[in-house]
Backbone and ligand atoms as CSV (ligand in chain L), in Angstrom:
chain,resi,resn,atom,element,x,y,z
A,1,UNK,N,N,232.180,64.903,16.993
A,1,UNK,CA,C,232.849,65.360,18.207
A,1,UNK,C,C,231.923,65.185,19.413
A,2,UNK,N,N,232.388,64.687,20.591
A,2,UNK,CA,C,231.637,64.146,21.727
A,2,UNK,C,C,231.406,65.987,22.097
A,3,UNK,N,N,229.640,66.184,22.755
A,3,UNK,CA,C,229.404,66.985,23.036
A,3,UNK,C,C,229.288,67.245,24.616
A,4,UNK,N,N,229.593,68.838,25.568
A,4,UNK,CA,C,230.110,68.430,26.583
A,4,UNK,C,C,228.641,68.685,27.182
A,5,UNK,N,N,228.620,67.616,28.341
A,5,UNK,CA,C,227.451,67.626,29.238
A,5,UNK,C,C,227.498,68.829,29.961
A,6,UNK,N,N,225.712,68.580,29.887
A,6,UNK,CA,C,225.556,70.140,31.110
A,6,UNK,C,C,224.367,69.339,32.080
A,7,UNK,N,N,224.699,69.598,33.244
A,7,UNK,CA,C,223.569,69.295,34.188
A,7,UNK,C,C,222.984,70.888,35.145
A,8,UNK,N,N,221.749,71.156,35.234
A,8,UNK,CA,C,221.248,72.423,36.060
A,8,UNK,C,C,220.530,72.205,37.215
A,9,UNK,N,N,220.644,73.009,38.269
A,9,UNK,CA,C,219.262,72.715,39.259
A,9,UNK,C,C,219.261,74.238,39.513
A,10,UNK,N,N,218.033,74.612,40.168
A,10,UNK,CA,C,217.621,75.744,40.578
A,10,UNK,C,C,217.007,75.389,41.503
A,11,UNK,N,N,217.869,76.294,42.816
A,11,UNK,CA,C,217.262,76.367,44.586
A,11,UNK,C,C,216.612,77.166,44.681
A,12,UNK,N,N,217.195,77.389,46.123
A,12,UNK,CA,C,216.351,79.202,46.174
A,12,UNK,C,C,216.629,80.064,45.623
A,13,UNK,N,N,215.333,80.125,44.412
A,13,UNK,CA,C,216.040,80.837,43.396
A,13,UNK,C,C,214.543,81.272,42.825
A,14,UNK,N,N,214.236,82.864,41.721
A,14,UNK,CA,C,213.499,82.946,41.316
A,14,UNK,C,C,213.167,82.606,39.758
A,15,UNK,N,N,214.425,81.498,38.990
A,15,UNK,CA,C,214.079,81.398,37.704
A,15,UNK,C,C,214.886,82.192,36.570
A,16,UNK,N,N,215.060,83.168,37.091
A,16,UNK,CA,C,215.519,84.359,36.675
A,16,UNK,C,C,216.998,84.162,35.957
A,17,UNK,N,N,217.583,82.954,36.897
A,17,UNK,CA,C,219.304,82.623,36.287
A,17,UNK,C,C,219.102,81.780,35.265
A,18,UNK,N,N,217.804,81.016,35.088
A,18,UNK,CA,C,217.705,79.602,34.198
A,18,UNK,C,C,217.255,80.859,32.772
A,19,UNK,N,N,216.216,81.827,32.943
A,19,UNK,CA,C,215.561,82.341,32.165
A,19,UNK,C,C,216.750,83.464,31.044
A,20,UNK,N,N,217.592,84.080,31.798
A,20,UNK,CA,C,218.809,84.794,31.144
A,20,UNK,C,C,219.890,83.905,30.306
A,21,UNK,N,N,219.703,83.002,30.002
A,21,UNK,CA,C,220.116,82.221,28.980
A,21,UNK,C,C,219.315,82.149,27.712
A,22,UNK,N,N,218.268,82.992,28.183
A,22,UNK,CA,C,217.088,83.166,26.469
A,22,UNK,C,C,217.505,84.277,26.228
A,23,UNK,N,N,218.239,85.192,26.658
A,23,UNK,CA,C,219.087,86.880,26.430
A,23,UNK,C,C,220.224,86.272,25.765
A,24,UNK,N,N,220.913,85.371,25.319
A,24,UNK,CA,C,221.805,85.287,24.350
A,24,UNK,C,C,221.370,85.146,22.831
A,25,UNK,N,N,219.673,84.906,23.155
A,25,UNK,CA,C,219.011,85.478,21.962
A,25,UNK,C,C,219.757,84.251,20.311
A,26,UNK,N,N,219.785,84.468,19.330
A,26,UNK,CA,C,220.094,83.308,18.294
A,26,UNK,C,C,221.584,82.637,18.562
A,27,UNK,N,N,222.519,83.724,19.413
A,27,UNK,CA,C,223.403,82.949,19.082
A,27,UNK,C,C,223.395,81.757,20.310
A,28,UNK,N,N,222.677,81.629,20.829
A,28,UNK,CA,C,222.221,80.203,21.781
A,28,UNK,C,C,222.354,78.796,20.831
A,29,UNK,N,N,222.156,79.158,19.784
A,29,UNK,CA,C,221.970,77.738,18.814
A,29,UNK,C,C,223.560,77.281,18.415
A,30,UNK,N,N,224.462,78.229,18.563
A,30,UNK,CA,C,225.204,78.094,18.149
A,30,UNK,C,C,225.938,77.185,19.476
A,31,UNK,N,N,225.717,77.526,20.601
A,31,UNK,CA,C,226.316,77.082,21.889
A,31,UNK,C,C,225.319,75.481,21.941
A,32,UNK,N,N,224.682,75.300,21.789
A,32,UNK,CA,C,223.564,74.592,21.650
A,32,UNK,C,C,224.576,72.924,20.875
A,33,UNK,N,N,224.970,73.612,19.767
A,33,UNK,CA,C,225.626,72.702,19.090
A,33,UNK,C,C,226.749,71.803,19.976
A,34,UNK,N,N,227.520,72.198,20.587
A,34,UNK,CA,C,228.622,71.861,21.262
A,34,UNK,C,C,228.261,71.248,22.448
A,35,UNK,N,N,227.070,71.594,23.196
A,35,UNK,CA,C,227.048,71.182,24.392
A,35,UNK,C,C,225.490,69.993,24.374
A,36,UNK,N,N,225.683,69.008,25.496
A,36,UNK,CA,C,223.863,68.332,25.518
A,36,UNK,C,C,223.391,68.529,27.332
A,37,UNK,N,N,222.011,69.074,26.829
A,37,UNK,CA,C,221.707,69.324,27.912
A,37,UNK,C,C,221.025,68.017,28.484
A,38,UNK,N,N,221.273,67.726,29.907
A,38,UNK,CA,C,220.799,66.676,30.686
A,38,UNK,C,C,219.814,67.099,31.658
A,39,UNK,N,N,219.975,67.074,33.059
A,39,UNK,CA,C,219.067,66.941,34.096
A,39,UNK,C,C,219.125,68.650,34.354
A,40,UNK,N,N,217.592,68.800,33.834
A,40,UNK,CA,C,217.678,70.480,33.989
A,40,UNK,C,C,216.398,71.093,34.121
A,41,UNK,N,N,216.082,72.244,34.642
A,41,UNK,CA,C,214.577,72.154,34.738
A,41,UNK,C,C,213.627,72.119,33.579
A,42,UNK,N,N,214.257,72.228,32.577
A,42,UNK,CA,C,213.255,72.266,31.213
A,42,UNK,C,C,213.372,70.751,30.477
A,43,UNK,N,N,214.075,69.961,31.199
A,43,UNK,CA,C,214.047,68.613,30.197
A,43,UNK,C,C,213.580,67.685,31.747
A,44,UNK,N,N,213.202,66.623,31.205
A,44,UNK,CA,C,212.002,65.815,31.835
A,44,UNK,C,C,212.816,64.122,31.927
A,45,UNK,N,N,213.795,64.811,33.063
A,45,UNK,CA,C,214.696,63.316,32.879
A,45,UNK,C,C,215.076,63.493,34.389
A,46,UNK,N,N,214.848,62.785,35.256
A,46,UNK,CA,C,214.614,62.469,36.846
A,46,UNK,C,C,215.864,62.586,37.631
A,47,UNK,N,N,216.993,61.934,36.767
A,47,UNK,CA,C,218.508,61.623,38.178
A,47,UNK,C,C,219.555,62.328,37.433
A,48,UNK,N,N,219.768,62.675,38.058
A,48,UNK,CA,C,221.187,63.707,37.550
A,48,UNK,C,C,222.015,62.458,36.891
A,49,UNK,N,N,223.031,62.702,35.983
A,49,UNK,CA,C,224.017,61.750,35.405
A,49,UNK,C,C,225.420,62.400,35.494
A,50,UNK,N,N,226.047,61.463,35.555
A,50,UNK,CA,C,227.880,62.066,35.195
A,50,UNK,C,C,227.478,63.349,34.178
A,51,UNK,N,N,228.010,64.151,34.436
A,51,UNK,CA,C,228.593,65.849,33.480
A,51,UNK,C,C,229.716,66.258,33.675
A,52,UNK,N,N,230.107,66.850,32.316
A,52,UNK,CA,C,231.063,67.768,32.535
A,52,UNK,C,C,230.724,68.628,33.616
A,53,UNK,N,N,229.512,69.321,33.184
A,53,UNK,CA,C,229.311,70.737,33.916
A,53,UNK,C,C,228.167,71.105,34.290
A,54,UNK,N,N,228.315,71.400,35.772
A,54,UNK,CA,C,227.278,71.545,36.615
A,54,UNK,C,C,226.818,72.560,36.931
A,55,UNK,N,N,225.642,73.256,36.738
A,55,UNK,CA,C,225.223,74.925,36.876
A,55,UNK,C,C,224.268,74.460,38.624
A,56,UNK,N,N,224.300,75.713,39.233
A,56,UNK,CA,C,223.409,76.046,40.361
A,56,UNK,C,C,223.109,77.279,40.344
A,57,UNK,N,N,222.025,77.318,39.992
A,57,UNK,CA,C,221.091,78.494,39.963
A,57,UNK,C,C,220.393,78.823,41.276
A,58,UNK,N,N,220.381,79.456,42.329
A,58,UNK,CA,C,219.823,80.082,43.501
A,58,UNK,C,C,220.607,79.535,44.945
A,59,UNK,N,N,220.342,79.634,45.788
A,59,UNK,CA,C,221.430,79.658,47.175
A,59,UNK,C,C,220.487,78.375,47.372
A,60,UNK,N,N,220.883,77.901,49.069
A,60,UNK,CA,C,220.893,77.128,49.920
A,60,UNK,C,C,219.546,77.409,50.942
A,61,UNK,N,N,218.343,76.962,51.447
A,61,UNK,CA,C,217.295,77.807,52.111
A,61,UNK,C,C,216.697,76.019,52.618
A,62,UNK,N,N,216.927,75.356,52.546
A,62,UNK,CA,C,216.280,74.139,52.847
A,62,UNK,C,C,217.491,72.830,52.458
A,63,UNK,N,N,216.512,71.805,53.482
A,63,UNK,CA,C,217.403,70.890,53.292
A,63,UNK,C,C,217.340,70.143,51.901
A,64,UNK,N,N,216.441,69.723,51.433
A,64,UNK,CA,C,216.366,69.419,49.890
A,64,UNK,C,C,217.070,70.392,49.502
A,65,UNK,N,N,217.580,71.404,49.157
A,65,UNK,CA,C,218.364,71.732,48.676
A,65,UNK,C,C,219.644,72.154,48.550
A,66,UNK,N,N,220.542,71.642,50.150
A,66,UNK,CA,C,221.459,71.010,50.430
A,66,UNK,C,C,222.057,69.572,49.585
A,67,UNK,N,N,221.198,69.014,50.078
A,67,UNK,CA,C,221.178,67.427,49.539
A,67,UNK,C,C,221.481,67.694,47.634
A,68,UNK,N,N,220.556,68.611,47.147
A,68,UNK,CA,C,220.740,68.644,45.994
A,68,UNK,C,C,222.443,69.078,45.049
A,69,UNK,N,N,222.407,70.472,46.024
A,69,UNK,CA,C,223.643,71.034,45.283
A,69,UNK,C,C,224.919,70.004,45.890
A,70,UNK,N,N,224.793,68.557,46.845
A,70,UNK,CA,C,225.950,68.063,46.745
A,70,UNK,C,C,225.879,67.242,46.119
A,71,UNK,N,N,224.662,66.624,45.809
A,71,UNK,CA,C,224.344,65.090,44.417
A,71,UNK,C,C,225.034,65.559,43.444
A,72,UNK,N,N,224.427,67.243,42.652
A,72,UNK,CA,C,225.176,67.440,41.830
A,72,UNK,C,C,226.954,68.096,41.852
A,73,UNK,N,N,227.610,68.244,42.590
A,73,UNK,CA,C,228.591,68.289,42.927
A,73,UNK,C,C,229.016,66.896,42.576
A,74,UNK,N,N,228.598,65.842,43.536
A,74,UNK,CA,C,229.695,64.742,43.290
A,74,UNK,C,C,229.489,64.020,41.745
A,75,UNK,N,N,228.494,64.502,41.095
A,75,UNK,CA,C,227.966,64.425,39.258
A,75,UNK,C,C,228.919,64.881,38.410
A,76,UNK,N,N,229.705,65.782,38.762
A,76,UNK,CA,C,230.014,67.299,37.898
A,76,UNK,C,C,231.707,66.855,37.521
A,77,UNK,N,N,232.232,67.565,36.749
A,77,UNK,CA,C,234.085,68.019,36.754
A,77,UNK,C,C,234.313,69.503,37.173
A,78,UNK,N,N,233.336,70.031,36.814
A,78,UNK,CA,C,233.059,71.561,37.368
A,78,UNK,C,C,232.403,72.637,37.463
A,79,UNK,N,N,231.590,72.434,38.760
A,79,UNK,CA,C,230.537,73.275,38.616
A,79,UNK,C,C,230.638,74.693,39.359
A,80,UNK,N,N,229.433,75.182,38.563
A,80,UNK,CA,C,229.348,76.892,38.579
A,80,UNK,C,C,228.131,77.305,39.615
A,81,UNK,N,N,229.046,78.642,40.186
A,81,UNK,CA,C,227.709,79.420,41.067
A,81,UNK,C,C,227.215,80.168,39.892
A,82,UNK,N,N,225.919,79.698,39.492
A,82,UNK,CA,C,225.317,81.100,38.724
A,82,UNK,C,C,224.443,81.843,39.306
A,83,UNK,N,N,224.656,83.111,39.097
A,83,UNK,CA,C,224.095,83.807,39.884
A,83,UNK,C,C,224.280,84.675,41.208
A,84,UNK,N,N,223.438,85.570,41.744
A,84,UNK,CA,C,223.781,86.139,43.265
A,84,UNK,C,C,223.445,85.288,43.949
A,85,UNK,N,N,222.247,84.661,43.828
A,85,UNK,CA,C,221.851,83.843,44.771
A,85,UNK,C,C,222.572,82.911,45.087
A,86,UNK,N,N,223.064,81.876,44.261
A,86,UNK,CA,C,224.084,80.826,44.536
A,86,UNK,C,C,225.288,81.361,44.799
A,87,UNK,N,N,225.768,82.834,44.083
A,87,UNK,CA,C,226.956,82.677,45.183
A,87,UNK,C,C,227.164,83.443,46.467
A,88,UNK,N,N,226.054,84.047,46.859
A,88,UNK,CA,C,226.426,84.691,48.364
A,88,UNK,C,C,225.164,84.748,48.720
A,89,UNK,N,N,223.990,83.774,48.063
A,89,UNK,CA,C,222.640,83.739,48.582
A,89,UNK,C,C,221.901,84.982,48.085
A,90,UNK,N,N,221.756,85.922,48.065
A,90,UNK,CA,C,221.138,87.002,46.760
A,90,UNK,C,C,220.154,87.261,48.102
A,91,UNK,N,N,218.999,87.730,47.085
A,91,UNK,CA,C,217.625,88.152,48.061
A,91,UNK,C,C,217.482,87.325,49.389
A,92,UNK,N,N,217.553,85.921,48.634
A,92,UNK,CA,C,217.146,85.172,49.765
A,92,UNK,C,C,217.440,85.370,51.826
A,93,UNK,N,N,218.670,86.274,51.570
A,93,UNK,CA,C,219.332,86.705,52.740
A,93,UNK,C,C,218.084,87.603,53.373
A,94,UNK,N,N,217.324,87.732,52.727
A,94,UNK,CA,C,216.309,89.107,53.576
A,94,UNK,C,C,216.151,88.572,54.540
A,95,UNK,N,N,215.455,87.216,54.700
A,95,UNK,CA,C,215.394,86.561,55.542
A,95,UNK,C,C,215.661,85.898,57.007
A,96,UNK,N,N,217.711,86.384,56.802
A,96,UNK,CA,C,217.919,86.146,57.656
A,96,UNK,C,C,218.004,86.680,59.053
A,97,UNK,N,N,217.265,88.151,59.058
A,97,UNK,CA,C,217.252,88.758,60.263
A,97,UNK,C,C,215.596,88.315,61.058
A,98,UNK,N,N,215.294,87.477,60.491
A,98,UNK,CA,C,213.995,87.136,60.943
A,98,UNK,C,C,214.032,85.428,61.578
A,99,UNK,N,N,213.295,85.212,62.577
A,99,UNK,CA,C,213.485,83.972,63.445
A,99,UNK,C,C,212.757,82.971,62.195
A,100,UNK,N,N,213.355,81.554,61.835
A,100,UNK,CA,C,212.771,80.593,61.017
A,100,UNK,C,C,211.165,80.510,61.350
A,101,UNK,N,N,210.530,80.497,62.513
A,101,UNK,CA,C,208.743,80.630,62.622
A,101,UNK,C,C,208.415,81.832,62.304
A,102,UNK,N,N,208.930,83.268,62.288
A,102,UNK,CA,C,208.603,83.977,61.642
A,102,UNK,C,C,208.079,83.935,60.430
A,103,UNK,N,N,209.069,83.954,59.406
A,103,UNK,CA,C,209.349,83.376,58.190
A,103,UNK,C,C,208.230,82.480,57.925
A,104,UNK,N,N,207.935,81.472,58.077
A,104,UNK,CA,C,206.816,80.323,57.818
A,104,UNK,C,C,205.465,80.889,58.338
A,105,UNK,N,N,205.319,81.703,59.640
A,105,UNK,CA,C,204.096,82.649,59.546
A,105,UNK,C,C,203.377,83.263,58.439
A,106,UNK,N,N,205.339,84.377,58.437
A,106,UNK,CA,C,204.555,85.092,57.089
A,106,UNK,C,C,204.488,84.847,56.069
A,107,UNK,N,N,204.808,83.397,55.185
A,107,UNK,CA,C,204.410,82.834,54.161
A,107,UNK,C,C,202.906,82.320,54.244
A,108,UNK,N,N,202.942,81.400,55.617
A,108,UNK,CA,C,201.534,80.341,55.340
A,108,UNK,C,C,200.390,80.776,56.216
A,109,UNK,N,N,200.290,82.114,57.187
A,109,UNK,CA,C,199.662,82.530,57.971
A,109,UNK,C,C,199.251,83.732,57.840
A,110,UNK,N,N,200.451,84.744,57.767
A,110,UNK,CA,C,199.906,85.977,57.875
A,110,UNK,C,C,199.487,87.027,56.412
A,111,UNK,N,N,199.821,85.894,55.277
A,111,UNK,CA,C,200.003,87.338,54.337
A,111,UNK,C,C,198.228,87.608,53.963
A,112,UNK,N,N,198.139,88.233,53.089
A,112,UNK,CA,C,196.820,89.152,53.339
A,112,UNK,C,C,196.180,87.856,52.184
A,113,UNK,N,N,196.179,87.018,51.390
A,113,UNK,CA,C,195.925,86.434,50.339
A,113,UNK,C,C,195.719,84.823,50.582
A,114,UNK,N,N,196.400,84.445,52.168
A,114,UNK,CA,C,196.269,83.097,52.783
A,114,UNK,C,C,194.716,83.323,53.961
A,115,UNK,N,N,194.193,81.790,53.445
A,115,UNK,CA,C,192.841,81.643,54.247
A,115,UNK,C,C,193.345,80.155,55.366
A,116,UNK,N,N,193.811,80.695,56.585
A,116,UNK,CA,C,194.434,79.290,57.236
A,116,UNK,C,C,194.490,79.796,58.369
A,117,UNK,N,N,192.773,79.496,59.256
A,117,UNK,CA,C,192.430,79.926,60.490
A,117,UNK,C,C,193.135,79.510,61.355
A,118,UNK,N,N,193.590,78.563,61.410
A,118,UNK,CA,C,194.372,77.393,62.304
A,118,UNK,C,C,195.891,77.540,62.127
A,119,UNK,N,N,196.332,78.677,61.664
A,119,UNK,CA,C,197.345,78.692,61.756
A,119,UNK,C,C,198.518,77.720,61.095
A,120,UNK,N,N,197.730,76.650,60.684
A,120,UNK,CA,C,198.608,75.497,60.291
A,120,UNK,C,C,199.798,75.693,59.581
A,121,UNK,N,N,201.387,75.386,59.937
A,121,UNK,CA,C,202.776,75.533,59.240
A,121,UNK,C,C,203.095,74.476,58.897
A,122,UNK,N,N,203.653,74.226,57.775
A,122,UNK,CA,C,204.562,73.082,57.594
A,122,UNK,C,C,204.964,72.018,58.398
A,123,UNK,N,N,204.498,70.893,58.119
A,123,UNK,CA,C,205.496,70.284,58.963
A,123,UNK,C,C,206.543,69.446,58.287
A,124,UNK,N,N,206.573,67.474,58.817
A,124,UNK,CA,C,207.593,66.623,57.920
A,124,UNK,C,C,207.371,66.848,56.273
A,125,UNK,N,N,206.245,67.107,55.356
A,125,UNK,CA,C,205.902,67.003,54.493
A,125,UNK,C,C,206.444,68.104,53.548
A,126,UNK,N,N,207.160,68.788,54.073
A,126,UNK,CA,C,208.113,69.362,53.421
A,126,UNK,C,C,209.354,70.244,53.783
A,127,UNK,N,N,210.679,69.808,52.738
A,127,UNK,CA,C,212.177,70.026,53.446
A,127,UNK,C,C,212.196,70.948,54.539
A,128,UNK,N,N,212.549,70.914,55.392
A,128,UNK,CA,C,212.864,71.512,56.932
A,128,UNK,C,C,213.661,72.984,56.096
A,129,UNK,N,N,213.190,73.900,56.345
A,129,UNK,CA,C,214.196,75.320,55.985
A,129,UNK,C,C,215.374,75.467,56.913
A,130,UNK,N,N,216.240,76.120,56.378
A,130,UNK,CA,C,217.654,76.141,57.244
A,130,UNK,C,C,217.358,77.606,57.803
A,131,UNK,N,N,218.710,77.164,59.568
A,131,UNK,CA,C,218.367,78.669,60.025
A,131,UNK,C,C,218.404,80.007,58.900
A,132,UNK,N,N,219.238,80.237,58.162
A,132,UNK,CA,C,219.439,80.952,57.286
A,132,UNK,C,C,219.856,80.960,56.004
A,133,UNK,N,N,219.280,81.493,55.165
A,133,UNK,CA,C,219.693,81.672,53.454
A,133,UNK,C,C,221.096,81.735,53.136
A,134,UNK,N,N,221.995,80.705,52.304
A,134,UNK,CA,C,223.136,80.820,52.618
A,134,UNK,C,C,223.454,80.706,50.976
A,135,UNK,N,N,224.571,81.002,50.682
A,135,UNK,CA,C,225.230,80.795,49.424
A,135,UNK,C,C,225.753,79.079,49.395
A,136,UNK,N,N,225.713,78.562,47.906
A,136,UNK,CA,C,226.294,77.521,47.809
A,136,UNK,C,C,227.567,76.528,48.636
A,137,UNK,N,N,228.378,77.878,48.219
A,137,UNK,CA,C,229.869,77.167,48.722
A,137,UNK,C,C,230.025,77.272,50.073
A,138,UNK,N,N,229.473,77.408,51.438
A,138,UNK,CA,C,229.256,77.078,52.377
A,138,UNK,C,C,229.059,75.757,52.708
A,139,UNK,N,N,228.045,74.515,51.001
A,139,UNK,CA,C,228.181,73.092,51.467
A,139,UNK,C,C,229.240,72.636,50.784
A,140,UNK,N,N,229.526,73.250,49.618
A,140,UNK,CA,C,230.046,72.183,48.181
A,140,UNK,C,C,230.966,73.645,47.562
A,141,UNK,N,N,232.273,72.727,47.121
A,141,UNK,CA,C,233.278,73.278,46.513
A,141,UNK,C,C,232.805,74.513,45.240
A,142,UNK,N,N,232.840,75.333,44.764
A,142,UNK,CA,C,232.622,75.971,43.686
A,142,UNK,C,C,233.764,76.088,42.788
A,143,UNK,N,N,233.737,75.547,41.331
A,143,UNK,CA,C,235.021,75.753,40.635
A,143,UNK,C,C,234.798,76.994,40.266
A,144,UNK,N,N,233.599,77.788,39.589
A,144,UNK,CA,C,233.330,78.961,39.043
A,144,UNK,C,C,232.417,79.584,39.409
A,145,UNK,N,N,232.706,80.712,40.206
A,145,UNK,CA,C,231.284,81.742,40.647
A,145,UNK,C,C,231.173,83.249,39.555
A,146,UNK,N,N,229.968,82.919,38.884
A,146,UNK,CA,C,229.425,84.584,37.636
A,146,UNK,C,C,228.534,84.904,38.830
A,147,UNK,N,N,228.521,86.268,39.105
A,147,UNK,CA,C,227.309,86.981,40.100
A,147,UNK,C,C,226.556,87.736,38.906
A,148,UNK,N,N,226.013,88.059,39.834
A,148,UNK,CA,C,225.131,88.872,38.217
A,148,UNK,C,C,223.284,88.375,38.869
A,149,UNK,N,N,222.332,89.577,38.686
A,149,UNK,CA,C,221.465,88.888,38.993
A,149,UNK,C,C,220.297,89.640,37.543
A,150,UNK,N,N,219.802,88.734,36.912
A,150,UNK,CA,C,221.173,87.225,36.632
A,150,UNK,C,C,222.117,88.014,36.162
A,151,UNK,N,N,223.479,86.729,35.704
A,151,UNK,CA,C,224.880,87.081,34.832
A,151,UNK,C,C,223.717,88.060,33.410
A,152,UNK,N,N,224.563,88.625,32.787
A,152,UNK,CA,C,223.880,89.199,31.455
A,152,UNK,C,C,224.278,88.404,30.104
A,153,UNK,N,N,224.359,88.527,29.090
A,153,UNK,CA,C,224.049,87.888,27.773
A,153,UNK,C,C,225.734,87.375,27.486
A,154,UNK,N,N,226.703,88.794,27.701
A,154,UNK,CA,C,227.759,88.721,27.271
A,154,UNK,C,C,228.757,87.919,28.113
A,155,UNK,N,N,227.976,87.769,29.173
A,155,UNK,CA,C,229.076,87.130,30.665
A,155,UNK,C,C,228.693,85.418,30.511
A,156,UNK,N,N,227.515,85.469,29.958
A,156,UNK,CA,C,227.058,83.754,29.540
A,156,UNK,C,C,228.016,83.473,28.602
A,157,UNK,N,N,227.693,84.101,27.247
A,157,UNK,CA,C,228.675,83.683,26.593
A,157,UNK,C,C,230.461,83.767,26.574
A,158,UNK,N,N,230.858,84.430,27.061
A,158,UNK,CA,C,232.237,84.294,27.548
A,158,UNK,C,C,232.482,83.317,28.648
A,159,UNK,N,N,231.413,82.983,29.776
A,159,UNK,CA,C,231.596,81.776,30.228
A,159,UNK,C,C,231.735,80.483,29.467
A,160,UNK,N,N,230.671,79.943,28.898
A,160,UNK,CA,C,230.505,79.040,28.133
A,160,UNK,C,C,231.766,78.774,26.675
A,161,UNK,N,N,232.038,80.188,25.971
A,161,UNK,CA,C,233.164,80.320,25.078
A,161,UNK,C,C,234.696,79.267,25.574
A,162,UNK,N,N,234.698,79.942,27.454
A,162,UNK,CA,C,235.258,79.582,27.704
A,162,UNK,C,C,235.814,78.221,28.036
A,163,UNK,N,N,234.894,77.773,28.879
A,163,UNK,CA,C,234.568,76.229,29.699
A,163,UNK,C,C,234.850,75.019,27.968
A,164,UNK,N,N,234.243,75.813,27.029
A,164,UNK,CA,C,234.084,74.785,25.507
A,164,UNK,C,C,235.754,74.833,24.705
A,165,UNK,N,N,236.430,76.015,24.931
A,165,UNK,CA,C,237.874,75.488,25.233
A,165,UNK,C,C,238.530,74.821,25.843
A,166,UNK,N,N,238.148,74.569,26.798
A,166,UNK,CA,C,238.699,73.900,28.190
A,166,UNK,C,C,239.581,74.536,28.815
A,167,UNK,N,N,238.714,76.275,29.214
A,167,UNK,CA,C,239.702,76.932,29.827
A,167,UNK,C,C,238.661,76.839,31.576
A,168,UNK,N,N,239.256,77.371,32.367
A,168,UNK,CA,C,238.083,77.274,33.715
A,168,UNK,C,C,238.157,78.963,33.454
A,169,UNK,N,N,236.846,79.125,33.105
A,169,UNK,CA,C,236.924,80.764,32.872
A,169,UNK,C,C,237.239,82.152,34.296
A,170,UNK,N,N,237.711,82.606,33.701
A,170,UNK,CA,C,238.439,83.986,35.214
A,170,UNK,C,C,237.415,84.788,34.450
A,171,UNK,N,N,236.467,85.213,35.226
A,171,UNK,CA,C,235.517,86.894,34.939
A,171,UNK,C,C,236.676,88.062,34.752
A,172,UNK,N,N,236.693,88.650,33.622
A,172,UNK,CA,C,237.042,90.240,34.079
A,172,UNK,C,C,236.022,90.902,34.987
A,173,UNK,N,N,236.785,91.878,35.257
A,173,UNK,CA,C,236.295,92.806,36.161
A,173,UNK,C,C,234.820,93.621,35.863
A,174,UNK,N,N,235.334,93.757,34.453
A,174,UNK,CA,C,233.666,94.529,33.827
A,174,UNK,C,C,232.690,93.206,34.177
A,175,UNK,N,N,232.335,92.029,34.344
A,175,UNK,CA,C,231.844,90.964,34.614
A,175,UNK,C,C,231.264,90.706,35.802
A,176,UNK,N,N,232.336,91.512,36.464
A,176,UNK,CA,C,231.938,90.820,38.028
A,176,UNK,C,C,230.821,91.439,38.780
A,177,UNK,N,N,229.855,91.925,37.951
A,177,UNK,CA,C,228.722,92.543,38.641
A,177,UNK,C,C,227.782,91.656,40.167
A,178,UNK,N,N,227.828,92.786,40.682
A,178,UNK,CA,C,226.523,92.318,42.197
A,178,UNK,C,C,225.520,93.096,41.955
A,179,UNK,N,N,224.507,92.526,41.597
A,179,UNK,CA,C,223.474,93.483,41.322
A,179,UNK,C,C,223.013,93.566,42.884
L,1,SF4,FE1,FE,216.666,85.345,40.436
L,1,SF4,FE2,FE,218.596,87.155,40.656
L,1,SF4,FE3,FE,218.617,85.031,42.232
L,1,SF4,FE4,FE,219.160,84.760,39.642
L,1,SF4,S1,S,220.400,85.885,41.141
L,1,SF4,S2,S,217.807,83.450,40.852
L,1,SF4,S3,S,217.800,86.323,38.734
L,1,SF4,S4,S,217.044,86.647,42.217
């Protein structure tokens, strides 16, 4: 039986949505069987390919990662917000009451642990940050948004249960957590 593709990326994101897929604990092997994983952060394969199914793990915070969540969009048959972050931007929003040079101060200037007399910020050499931390579907269509930070064990697998029927899964309500 042809097994269904999965493609992943993770934005602004802390890991945390890729890592709660090890909380389904053994019965992962079983999901494992049915599906092949492709362009994802744990496998070591460069260009996204045609998939069934496209995961986004963390929001929108830069332009590389614009660019990204629409490559994989136009890759996909249907992809998922996983996560708070990807779907209404999560933490990352702290951010947005603060001016973009702020922000890059207090990463590369001011925190107590950076040695950078000169003040020096970012420049071309890496993606331009957007005015503000935004959720996915602001660039690119979402077929399925799980919130959850992350989703939990039982909301993975009822997603996935689902999608491997070929249903487009609806969260119940007990599901629809915002952490
Ligand atoms: Fe991390 Fe939570 Fe964002 Fe997932 S939703 S990437 S666990 S902060």
């Amino acid at each position: 039986m042809k097994k269904t593709t999965i493609a992943s990326v993770w934005l602004e994101s802390c890991a945390g949505c890729h890592m709660s897929f090890l909380d389904v604990d053994e019965r992962i092997t079983t999901l494992l069987e049915s599906v092949e994983l492709t362009y994802t952060p744990i496998t070591d394969i460069k260009t996204i390919p045609q998939v069934d199914i496209g995961i986004i793990e963390g929001g929108l915070g830069n332009e590389e990662e614009v660019h990204l969540a629409k490559e994989l969009r136009s890759k996909c048959k249907i992809l998922i917000a996983w996560g708070d972050c990807a779907v209404f931007g999560g933490i990352n929003c702290m951010r947005n009451f603060i001016p973009v040079q702020d922000v890059l101060r207090g990463g590369y200037v001011d925190t107590v642990t950076t040695v950078n007399p000169e003040a020096i910020l970012p420049g071309q050499d890496l993606p331009k940050l957007l005015p503000k931390a935004l959720g996915i579907d602001t660039e690119v269509a979402i077929d399925v948004h799980v919130p959850g930070c992350p989703p939990d064990a039982d909301t993975i697998l009822y997603v996935f249960t689902e999608l491997l029927r070929g249903n487009l899964p609806k969260l119940p309500p007990s599901m629809m957590r915002f952490d």
